[in-house]
KOLDREN-839739 format. One record per atom (N, C-alpha, C): residue in one letter; x, y, z. Coordinates in steps of 0.2 Angstrom, whole numbers, padded with zeros to 4 digits, always signed. Example, Ala and Ser with C-alpha at 12.3 -4.5 7.8 and 13.67 -1.06 7.14 Angstrom:
<atoms>
A+0066-0028+0039 A+0062-0022+0039 A+0066-0016+0039 S+0064-0011+0035 S+0068-0005+0036 S+0064+0000+0039 
</atoms>
This chain:
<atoms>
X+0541+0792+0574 X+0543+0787+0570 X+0541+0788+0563 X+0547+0788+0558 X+0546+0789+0549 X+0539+0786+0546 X+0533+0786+0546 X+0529+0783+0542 X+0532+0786+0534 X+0528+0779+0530 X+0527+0781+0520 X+0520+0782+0520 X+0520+0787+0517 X+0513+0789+0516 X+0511+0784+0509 X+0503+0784+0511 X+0501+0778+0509 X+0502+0775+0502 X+0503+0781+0497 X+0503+0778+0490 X+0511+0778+0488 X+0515+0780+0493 X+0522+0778+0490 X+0523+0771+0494 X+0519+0772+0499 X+0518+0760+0501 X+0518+0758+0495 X+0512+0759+0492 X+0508+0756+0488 X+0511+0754+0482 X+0515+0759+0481 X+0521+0759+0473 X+0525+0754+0475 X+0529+0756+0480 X+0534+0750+0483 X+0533+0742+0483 X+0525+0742+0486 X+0523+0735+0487 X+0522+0732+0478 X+0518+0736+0473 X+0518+0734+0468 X+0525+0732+0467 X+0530+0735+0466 X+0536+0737+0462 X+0537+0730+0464 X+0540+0728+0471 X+0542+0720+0473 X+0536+0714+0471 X+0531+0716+0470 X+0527+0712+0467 X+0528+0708+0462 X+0528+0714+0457 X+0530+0712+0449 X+0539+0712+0449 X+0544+0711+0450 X+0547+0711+0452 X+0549+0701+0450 X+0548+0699+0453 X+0549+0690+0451 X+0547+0690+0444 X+0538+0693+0442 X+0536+0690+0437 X+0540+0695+0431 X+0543+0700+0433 X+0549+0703+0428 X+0554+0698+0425 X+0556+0694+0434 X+0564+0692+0432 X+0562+0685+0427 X+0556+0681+0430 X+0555+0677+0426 X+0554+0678+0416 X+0548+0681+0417 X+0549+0685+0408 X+0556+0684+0407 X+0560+0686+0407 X+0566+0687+0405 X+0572+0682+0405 X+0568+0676+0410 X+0574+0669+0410 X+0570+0666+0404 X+0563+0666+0403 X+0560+0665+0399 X+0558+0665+0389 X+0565+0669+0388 X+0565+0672+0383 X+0568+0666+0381 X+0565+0667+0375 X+0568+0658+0369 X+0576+0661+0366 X+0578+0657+0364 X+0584+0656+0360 X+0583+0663+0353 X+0576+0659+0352 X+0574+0666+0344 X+0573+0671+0347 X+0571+0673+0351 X+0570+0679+0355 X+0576+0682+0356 X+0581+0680+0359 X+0587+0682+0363 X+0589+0684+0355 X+0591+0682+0349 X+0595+0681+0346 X+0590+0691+0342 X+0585+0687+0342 X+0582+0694+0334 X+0582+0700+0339 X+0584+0700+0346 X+0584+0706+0351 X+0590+0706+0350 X+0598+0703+0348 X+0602+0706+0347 X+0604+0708+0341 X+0600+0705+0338 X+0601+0708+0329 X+0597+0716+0327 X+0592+0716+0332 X+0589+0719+0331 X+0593+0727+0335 X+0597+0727+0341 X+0601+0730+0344 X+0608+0734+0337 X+0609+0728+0333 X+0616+0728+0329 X+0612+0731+0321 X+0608+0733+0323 X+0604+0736+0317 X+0598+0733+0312 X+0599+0728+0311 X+0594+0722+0312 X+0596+0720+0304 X+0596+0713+0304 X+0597+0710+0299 X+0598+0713+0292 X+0594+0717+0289 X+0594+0722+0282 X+0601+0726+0284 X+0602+0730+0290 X+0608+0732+0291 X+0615+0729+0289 X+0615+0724+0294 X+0619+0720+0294 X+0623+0715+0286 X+0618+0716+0283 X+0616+0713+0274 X+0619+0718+0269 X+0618+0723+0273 X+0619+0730+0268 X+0628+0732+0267 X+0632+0728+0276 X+0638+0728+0275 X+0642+0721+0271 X+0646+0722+0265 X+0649+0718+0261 X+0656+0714+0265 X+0660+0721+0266 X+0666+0721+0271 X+0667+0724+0278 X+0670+0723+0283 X+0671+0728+0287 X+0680+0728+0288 X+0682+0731+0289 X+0691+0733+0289 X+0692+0738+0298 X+0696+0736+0299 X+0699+0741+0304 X+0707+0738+0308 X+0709+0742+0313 X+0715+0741+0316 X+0714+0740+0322 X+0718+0733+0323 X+0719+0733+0330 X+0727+0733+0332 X+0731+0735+0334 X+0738+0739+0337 X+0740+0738+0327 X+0746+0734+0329 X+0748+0735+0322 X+0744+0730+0317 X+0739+0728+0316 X+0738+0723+0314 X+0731+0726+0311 X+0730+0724+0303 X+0724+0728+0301 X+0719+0721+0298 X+0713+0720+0300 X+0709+0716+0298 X+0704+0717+0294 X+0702+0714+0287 X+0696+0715+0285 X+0692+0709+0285 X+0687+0709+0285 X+0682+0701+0285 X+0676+0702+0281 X+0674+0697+0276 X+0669+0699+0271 X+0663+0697+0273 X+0656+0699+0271 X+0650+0696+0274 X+0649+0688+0275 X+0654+0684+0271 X+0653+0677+0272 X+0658+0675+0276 X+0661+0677+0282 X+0665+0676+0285 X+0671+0675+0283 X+0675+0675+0278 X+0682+0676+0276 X+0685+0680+0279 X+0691+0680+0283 X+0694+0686+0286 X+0702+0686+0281 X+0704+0692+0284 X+0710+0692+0282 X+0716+0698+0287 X+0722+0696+0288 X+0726+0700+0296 X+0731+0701+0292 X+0732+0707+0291 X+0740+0711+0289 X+0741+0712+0295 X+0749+0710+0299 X+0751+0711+0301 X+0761+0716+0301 X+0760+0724+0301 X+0765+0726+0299 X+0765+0733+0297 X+0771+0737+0298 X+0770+0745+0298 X+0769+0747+0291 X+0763+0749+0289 X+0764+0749+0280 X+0769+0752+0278 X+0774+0751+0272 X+0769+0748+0267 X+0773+0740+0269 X+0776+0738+0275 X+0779+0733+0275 X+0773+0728+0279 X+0771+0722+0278 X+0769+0717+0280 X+0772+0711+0279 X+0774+0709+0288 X+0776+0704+0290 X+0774+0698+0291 X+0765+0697+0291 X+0762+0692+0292 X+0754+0693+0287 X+0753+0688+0286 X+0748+0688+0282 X+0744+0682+0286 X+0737+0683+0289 X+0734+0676+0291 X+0725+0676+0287 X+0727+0671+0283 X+0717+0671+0278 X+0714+0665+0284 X+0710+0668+0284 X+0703+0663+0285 X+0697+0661+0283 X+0696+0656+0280 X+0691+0653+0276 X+0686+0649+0280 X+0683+0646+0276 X+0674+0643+0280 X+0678+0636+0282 X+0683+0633+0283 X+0687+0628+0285 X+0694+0627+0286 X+0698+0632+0284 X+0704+0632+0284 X+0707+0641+0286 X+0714+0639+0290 X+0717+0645+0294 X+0724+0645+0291 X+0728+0649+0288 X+0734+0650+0284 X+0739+0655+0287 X+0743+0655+0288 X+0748+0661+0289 X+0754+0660+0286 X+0757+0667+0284 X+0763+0667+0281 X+0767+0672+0285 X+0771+0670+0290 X+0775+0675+0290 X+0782+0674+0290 X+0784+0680+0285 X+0792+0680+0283 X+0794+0676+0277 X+0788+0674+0273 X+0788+0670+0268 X+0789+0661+0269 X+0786+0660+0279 X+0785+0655+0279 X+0778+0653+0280 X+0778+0648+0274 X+0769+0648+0274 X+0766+0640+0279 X+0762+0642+0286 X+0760+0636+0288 X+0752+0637+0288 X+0750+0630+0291 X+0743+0627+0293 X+0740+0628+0299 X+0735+0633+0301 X+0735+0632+0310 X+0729+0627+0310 X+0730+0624+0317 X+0722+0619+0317 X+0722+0620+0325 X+0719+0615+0329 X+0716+0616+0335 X+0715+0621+0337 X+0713+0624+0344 X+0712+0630+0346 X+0714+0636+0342 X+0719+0637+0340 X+0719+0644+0337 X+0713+0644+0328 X+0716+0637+0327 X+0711+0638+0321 X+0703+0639+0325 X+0699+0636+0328 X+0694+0637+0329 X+0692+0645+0332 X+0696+0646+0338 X+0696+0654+0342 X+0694+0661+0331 X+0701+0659+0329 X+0701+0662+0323 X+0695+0661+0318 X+0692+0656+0317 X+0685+0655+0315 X+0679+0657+0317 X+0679+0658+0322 X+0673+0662+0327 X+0676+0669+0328 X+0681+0672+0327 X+0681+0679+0327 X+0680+0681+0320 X+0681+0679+0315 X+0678+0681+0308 X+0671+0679+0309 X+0668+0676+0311 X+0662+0676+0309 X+0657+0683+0315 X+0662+0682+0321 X+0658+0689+0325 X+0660+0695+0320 X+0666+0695+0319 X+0666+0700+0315 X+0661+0701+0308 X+0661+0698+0303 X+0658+0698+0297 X+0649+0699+0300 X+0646+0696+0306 X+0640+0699+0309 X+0640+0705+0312 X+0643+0709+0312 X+0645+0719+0315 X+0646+0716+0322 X+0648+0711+0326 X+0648+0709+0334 X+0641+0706+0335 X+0637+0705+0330 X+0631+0702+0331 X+0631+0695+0333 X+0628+0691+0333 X+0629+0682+0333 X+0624+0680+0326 X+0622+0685+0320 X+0618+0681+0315 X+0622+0679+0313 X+0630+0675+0311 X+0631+0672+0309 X+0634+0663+0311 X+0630+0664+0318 X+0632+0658+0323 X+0624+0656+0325 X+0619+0658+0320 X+0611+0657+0323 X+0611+0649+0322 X+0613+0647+0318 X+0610+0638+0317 X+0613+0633+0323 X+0620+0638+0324 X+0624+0634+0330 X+0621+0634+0337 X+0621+0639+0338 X+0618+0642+0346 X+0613+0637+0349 X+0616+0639+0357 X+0611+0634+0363 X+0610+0639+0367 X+0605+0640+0372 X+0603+0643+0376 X+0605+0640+0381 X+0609+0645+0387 X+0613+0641+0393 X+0607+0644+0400 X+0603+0650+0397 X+0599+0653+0404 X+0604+0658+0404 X+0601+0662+0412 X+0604+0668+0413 X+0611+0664+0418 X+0616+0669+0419 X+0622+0669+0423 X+0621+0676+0426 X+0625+0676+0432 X+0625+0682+0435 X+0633+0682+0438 X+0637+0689+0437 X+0639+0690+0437 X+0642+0699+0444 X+0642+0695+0449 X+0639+0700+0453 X+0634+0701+0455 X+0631+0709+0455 X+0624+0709+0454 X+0622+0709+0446 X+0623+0708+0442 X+0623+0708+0432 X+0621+0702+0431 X+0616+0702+0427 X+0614+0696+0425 X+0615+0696+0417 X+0616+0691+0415 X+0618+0689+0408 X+0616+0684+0404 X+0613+0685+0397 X+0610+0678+0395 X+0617+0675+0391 X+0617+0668+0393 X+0621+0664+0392 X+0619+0661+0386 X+0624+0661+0381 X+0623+0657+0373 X+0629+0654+0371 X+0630+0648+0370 X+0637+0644+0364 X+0636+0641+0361 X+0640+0640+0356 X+0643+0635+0351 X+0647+0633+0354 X+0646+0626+0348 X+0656+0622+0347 X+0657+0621+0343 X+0666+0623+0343 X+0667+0624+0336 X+0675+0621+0336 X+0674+0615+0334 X+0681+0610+0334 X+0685+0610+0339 X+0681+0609+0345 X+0683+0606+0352 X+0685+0611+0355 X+0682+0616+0354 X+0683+0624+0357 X+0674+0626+0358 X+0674+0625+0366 X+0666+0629+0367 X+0668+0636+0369 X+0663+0642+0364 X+0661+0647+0365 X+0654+0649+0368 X+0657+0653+0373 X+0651+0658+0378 X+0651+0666+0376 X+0646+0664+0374 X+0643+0675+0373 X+0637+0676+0378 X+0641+0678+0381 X+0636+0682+0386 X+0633+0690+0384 X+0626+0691+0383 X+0622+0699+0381 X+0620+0699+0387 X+0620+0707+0386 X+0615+0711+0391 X+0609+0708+0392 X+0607+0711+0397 X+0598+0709+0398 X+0594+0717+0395 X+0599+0723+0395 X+0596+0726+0392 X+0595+0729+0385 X+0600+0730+0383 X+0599+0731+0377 X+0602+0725+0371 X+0603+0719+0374 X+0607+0712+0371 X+0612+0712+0367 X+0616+0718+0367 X+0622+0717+0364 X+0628+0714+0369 X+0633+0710+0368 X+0640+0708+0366 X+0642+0710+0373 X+0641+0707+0376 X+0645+0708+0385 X+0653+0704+0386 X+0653+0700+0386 X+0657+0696+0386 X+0656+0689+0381 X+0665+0687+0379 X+0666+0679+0375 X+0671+0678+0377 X+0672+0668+0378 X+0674+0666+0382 X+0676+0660+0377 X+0683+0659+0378 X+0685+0653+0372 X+0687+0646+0378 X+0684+0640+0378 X+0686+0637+0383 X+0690+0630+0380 X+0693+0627+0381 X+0696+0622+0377 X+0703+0617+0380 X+0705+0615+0377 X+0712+0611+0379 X+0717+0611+0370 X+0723+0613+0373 X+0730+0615+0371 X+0729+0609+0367 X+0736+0606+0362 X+0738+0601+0358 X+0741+0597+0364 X+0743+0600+0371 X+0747+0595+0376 X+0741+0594+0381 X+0737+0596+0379 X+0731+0592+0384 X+0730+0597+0391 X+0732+0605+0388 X+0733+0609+0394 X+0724+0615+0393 X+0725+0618+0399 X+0718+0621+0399 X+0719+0628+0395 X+0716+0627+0391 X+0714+0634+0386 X+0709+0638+0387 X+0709+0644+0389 X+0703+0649+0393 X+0706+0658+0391 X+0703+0659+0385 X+0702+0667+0384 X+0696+0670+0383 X+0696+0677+0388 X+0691+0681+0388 X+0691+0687+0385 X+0685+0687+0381 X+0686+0694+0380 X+0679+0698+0383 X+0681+0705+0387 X+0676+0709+0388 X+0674+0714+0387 X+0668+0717+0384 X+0666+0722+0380 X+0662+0726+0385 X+0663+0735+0382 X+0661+0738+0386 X+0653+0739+0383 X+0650+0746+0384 X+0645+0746+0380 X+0648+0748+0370 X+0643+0748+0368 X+0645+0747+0361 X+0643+0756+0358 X+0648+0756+0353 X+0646+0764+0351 X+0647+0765+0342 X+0644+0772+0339 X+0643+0773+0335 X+0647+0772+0332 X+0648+0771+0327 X+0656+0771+0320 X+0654+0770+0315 X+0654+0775+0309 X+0654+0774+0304 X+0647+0770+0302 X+0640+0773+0306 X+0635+0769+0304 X+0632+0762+0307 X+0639+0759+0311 X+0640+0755+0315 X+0638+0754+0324 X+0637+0749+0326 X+0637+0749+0332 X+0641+0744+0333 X+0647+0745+0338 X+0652+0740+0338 X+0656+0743+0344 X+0658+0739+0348 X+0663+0740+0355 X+0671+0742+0350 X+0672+0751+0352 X+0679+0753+0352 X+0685+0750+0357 X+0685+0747+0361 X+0690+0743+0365 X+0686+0738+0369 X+0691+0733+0370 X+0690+0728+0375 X+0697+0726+0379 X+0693+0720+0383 X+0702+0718+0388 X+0700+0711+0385 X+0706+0709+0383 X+0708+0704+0382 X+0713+0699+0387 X+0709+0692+0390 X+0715+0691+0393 X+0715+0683+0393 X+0719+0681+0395 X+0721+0671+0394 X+0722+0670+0403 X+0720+0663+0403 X+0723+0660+0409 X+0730+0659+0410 X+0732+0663+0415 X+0739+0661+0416 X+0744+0665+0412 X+0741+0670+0409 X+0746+0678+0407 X+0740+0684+0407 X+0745+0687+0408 X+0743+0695+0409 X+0738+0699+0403 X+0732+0701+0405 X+0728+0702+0401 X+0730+0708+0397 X+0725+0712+0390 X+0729+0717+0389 X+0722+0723+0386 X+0723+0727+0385 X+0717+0734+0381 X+0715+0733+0373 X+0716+0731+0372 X+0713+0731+0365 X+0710+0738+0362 X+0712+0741+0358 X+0708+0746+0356 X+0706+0746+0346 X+0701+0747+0345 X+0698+0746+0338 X+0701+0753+0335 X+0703+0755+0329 X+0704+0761+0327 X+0704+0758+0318 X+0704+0766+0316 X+0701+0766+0306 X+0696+0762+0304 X+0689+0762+0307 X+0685+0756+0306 X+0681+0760+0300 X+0681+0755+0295 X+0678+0757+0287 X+0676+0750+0284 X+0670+0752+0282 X+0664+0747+0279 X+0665+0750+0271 X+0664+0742+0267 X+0664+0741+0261 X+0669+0744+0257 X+0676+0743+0257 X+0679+0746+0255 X+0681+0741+0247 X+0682+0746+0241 X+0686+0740+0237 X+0690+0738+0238 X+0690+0731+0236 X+0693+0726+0236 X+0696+0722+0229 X+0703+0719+0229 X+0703+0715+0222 X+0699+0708+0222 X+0697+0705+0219 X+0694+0699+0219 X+0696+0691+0222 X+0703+0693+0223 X+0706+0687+0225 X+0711+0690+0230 X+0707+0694+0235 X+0711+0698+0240 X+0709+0694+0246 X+0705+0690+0247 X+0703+0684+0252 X+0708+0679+0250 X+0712+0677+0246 X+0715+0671+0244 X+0724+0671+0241 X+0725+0681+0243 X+0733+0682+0244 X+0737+0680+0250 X+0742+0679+0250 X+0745+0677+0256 X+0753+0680+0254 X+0754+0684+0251 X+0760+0686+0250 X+0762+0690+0257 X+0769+0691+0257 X+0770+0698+0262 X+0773+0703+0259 X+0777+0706+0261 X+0782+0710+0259 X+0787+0714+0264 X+0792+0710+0266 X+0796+0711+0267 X+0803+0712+0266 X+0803+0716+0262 X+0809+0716+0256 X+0812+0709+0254 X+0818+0710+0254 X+0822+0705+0251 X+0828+0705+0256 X+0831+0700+0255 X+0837+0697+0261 X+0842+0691+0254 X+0848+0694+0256 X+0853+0691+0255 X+0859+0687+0261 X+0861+0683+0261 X+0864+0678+0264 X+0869+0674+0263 X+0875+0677+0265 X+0882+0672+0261 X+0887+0674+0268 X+0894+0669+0271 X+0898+0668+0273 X+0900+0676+0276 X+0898+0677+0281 X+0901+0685+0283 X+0898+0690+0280 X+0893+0690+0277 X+0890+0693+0273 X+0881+0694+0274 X+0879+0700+0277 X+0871+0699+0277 X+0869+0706+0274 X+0864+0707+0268 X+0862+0713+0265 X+0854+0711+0266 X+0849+0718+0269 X+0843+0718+0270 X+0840+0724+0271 X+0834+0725+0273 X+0831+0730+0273 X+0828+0733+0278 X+0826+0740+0282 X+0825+0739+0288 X+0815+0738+0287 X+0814+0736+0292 X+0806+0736+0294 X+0804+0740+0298 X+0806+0741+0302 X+0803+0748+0307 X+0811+0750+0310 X+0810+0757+0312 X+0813+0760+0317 X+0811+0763+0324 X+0813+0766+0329 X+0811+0768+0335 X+0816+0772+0337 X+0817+0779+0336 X+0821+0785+0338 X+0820+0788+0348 X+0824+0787+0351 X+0820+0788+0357 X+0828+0793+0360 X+0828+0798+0364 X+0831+0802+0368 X+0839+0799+0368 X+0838+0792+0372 X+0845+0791+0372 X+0845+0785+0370 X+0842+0783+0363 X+0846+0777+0359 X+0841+0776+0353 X+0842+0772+0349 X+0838+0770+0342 X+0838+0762+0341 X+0832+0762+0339 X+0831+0752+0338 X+0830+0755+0330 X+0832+0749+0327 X+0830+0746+0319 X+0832+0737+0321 X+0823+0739+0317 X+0820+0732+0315 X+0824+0729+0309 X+0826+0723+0309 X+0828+0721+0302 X+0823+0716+0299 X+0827+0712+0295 X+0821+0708+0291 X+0826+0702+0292 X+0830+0700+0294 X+0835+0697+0294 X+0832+0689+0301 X+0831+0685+0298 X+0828+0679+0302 X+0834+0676+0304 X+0833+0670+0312 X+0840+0666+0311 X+0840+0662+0307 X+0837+0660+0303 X+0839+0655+0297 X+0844+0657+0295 X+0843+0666+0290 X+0849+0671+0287 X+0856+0672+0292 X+0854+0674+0299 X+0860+0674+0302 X+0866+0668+0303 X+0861+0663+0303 X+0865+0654+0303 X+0871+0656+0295 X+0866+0657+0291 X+0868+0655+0282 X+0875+0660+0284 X+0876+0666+0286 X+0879+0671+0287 X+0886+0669+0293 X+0886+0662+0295 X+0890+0660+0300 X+0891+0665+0306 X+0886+0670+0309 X+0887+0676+0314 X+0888+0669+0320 X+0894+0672+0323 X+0892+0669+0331 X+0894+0676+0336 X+0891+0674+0343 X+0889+0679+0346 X+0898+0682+0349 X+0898+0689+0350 X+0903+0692+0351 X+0910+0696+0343 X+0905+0692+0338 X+0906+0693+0333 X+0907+0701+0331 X+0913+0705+0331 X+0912+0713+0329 X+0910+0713+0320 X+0903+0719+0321 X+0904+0719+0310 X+0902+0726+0311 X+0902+0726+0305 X+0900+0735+0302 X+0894+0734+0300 X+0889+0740+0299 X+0884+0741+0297 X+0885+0747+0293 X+0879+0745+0286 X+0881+0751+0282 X+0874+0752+0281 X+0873+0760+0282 X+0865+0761+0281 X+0866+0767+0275 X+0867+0768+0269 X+0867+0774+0267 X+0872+0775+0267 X+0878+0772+0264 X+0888+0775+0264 X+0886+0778+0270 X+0885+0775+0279 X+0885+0778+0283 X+0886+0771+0288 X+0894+0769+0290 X+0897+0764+0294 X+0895+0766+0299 X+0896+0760+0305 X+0895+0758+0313 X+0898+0750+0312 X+0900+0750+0319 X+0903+0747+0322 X+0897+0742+0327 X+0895+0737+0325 X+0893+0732+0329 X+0896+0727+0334 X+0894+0724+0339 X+0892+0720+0340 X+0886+0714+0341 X+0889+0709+0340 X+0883+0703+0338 X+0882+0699+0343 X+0874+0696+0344 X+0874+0692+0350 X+0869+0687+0346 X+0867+0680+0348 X+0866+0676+0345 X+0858+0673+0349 X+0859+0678+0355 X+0854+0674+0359 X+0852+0680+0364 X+0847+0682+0369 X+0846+0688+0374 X+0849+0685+0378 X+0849+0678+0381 X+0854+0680+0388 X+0861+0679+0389 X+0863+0682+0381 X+0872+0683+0381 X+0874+0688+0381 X+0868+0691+0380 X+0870+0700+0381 X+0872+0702+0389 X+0877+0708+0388 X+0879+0710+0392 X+0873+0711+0398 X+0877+0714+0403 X+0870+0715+0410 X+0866+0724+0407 X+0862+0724+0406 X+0858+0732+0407 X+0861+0737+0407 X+0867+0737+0413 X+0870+0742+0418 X+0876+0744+0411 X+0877+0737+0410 X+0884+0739+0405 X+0882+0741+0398 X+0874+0739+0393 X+0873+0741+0390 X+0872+0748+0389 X+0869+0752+0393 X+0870+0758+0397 X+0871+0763+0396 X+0881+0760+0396 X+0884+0766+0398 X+0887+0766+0389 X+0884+0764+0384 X+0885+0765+0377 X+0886+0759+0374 X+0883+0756+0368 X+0884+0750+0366 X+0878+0751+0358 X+0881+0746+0354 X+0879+0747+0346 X+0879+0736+0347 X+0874+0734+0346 X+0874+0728+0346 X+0868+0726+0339 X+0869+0722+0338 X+0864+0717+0333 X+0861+0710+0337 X+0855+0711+0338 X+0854+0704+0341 X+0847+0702+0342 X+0844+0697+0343 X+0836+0694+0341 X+0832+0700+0345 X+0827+0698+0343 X+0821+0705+0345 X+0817+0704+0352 X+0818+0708+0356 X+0814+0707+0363 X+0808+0705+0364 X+0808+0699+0367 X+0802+0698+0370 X+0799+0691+0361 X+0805+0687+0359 X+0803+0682+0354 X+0798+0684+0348 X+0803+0691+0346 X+0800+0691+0337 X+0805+0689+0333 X+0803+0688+0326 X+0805+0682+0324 X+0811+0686+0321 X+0812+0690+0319 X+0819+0693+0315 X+0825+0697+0321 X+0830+0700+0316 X+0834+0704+0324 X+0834+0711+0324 X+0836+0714+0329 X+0836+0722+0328 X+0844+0724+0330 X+0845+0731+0327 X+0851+0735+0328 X+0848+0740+0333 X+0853+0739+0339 X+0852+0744+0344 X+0857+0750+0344 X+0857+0756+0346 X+0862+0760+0348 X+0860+0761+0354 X+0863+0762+0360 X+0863+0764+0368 X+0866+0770+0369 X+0865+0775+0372 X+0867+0780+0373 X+0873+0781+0368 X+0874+0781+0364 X+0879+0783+0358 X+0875+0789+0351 X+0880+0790+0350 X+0878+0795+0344 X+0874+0793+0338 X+0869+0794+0338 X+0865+0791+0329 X+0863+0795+0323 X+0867+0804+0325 X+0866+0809+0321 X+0866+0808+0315 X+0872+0805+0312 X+0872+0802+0305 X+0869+0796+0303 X+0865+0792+0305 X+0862+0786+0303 X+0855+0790+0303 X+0852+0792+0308 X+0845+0795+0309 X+0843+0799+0302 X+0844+0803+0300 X+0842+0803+0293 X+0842+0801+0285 X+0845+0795+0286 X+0846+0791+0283 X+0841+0785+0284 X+0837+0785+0289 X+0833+0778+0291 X+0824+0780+0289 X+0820+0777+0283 X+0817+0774+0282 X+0814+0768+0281 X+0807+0769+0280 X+0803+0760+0279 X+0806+0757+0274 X+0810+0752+0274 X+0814+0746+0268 X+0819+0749+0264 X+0821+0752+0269 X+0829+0756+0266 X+0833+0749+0267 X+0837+0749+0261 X+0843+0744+0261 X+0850+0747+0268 X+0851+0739+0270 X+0857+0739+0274 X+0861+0734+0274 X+0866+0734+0277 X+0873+0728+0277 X+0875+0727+0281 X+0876+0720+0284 X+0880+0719+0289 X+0886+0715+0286 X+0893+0717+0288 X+0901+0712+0284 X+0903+0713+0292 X+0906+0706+0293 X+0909+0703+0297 X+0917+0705+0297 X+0918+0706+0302 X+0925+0710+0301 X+0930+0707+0303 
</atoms>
């Protein structure tokens, strides 16, 4: 029969011993404690102090946030931006396309709590007056200290590590403007080095009731100059658009060159299409560069032809997939030799009705 020889009992019996008065220590930890153990993880407060700005990319979307929580989100393939969103100590603004609105309820609050994680390097010193201790949660075998605010009818949960107290998971919990259940997670892996920084390079983003996604953090740069009323622009730039009776001149925003066809992004909204009288099955010409094609226009995606038929070659103008706000020009298996070099960021084009 296996005997343990006697002082590896002895270990094992100690181990399970202290073991309770471990787990206790550690449910035991105050609020102050929980919080200067992750300040102190994130570099500790003087670090923290020492960053003004922090700027980086997340897909196309480039964020800066200043130490007092102002943020600010270009949305757009430089030098073209399509969205502009400021956040301030009270108020959430977006311009896109040159329409300027107000966001309030959950979005405004979710966006208020992400400028402030951010402008703390992913820390919580900027959420220290607000914060309650919820205990430990466990999460399989993973234990978690549990902390939230509220922040205008939006309860958030940061859950830290037990070991080193950095940034585990946040949870935005709430209800919609229609009285519907509002639930986003985000989850972070461990945290890594950048730029003098210690900050989670990707996370999974996901919502109740849609499909989650990858996040990844890219060009992350502290204290960069800035103009002084660079918190408080809202301009965009997406060229210019003209609009009259069979008639639409614009600029492109992006393109997409791929094996057997080309998308160009236009700048072109349906307000502009309306002002232009297009309706769907409308044939126009497109001029990019004293370089004509032959369109057709759709007014809507489920008046488009089937797949199969777009396919087998087709030149269309029509809203952008998947509910963005402007329309694109497609080519499908058709020739684009001559337009293709012609096609840069906010090159002028035309579309005349024919």
């Amino acid at each position: 029969m296996f005997s343990m020889p006697d002082h590896r009992l002895a270990v094992g019996l100690a181990f399970l011993l202290i073991m309770p008065y471990f787990a206790q220590a550690q449910a035991e930890l105050s609020l102050k404690d929980i919080l200067e153990k992750n300040l102190q993880a994130s570099g500790g407060r003087e670090k923290i102090a020492q960053v003004q700005n922090l700027a980086f990319k997340l897909g196309s979307s480039r964020y800066m946030t200043a130490s007092d929580g102002r943020m600010k989100i270009l949305t757009g393939k430089d030098p073209v931006v399509t969205e502009v969103l400021l956040v301030s100590s009270d108020k959430v603004q977006r311009n896109s396309f040159n329409n300027i609105s107000e966001l309030g309820g959950t979005q405004k609050a979710a966006y208020l709590t992400l400028a402030k994680l951010y402008a703390g390097l992913f820390s919580l010193e900027k959420f220290e007056k607000e914060l309650q201790i919820q205990g430990l949660k466990s999460f399989g075998p993973e234990k978690l200290y549990h902390l939230s605010v509220k922040a205008d009818g939006l309860v958030v949960d940061f859950y830290l590590r037990t070991d080193d107290f950095l940034l585990k998971r946040m949870v935005f919990r709430g209800l919609t403007p229609e009285g519907e259940k509002y639930e986003v997670n985000y989850d972070y892996p461990p945290f890594e080095q950048a730029e003098g920084c210690l900050v989670p390079l990707s996370w999974f983003a996901s919502q109740v009731g849609t499909r989650g996604n990858l996040v990844e953090l890219t060009e992350l740069k502290i204290n960069q100059p800035l103009e002084n009323d660079f918190f408080s622009k809202l301009e965009v730039n997406v060229g210019t658009v003209s609009a009259s009776t069979g008639l639409l001149k614009g600029n492109v925003l992006d393109f997409n060159m791929r094996p057997n066809g080309l998308t160009i992004v236009t700048n072109w909204t349906r307000k502009d299409i309306e002002q232009a009288g297009l309706k769907s099955n409308d044939r126009v010409s497109l001029t990019i560069d004293g370089v004509e094609s032959e369109l057709v226009f759709y007014a809507a995606a489920n008046e488009l032809p089937a797949q199969n038929v777009l396919a087998q070659g087709a030149r269309i103008l029509s809203p952008m997939p998947r509910g963005g706000e402007t329309f694109v020009i497609q080519f499908m298996a058709s020739d684009t030799s001559a337009i293709t070099p012609k096609l840069k960021i906010l090159a002028p084009l035309e579309v005349k009705k024919k």
